[in-house]
C-alpha positions as CSV (number, residue, x, y, z in Angstrom):
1,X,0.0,0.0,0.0
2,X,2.5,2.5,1.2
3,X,4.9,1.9,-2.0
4,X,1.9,2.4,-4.4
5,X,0.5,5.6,-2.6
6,X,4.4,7.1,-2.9
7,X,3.9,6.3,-7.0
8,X,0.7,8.3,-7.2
9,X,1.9,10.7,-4.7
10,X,5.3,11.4,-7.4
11,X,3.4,11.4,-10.3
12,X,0.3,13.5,-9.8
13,X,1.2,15.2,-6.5
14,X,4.5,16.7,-7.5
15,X,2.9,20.5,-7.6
16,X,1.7,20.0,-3.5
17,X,5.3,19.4,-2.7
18,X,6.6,21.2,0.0
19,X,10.4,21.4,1.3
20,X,10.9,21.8,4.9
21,X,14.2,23.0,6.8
22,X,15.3,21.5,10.0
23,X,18.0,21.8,12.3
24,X,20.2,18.8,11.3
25,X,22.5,19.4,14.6
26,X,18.9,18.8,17.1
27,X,18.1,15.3,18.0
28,X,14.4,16.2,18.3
29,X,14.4,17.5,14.8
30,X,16.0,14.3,13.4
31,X,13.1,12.3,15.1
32,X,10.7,14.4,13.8
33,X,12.1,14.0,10.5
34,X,11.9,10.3,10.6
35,X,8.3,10.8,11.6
36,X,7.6,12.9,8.9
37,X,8.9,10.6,6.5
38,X,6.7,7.6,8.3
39,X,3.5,9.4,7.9
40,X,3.8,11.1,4.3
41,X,2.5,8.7,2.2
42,X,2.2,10.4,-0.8
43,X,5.6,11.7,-0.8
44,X,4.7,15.8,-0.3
45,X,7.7,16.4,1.5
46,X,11.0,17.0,1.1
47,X,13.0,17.2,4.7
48,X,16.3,19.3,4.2
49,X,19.1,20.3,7.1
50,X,19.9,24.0,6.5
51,X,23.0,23.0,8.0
52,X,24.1,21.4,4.9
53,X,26.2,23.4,2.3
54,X,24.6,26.4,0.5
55,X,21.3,25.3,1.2
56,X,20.7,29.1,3.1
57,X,22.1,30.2,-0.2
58,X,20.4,28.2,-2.2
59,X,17.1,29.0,-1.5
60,X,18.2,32.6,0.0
61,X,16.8,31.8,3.8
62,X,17.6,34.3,6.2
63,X,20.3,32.5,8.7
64,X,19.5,33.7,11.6
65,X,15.7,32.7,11.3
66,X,16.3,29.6,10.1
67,X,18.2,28.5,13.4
68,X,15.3,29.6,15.8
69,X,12.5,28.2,13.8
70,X,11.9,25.8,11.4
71,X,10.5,26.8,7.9
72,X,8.8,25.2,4.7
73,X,8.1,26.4,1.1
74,X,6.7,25.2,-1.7
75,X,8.8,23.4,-4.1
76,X,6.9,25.3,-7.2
77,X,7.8,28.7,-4.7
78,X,5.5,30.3,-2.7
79,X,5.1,32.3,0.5
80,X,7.8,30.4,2.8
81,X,6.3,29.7,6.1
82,X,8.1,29.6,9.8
83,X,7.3,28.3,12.9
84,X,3.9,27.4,13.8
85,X,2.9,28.4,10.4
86,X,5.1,25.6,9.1
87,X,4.1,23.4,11.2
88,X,0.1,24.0,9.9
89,X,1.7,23.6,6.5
90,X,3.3,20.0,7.7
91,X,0.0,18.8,8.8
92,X,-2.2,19.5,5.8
93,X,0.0,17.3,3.9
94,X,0.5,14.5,6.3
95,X,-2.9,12.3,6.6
96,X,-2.6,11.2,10.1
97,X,-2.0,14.5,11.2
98,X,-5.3,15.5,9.6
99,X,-6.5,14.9,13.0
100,X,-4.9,17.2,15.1
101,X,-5.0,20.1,12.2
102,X,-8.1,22.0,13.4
103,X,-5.9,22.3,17.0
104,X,-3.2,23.4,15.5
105,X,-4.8,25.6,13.7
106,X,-7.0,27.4,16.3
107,X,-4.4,27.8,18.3
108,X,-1.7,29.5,15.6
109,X,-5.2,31.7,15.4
110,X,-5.4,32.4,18.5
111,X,-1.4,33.0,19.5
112,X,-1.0,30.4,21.8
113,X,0.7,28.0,19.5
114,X,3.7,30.5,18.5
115,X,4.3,31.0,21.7
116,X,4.2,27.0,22.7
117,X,6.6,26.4,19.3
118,X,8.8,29.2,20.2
119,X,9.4,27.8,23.9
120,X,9.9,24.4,22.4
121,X,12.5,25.6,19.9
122,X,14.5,27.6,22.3
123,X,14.6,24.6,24.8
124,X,16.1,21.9,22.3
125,X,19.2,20.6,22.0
126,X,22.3,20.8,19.8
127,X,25.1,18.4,19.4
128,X,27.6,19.7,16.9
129,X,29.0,16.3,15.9
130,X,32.1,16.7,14.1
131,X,31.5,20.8,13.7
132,X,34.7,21.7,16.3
133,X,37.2,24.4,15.7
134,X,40.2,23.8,17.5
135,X,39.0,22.1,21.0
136,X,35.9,20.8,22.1
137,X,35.2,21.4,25.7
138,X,32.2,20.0,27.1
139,X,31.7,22.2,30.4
140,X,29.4,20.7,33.4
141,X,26.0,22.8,34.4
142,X,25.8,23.1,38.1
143,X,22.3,22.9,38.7
């Protein structure tokens, strides 16, 4: 089933194809990723780490925005989206997220899910693997 819904989903989808940047250095947004990929069945989108080379470049994302939220545009172009607004864009593609969409959508409306995304995004992770100058100290947190 899931191999002849990703044939359909190439051939007559291609135009509802959406590209989404991720933090490829944050552990959550790698499992989220693989999620993603699980649950899009009709192959509508394209997962890419702006931490790769010339991707910012490449598709001319501003640098600093891209590192505090996560963002999505459409592969035919379009008005790129950030944050919660990416994360609407995410769902309306993915089937089993179809859901949870009216949520997420009420509450982008209502400005509680900005803020909710926003704290989640400053409070992840990041492990630099293999992105040291020099030395890599790993200091202890006295809590």
């Amino acid at each position: 089933m899931k191999r002849a819904t990703r044939k359909f989903g190439f051939k007559y989808l291609r135009a509802q194809q959406i590209i989404v940047f991720y933090d490829g250095w944050c552990p959550m947004c790698r499992g989220i990723v693989k999620r993603i990929d699980a649950m899009d069945y009709f192959r509508l989108i394209r997962c890419v780490s702006f931490r790769m080379p010339n991707i910012i470049d490449t598709y001319q994302l501003d640098p600093q925005e891209v590192e505090l939220r996560m963002h999505s545009i459409g592969v035919n172009g379009g008005m790129p989206r950030k944050g919660i607004s990416s994360v609407v864009h995410i769902s309306q593609k993915l089937i089993p997220l179809w859901v949870v969409l009216p949520f997420i959508a009420v509450s982008k409306w209502l400005g509680i899910g900005g803020y909710v995304y926003d704290y989640i995004a400053k409070n992840r992770k990041l492990i630099p693997v293999n992105h040291c100058n020099d030395s890599c100290e790993i200091t202890p947190t006295v809590k």
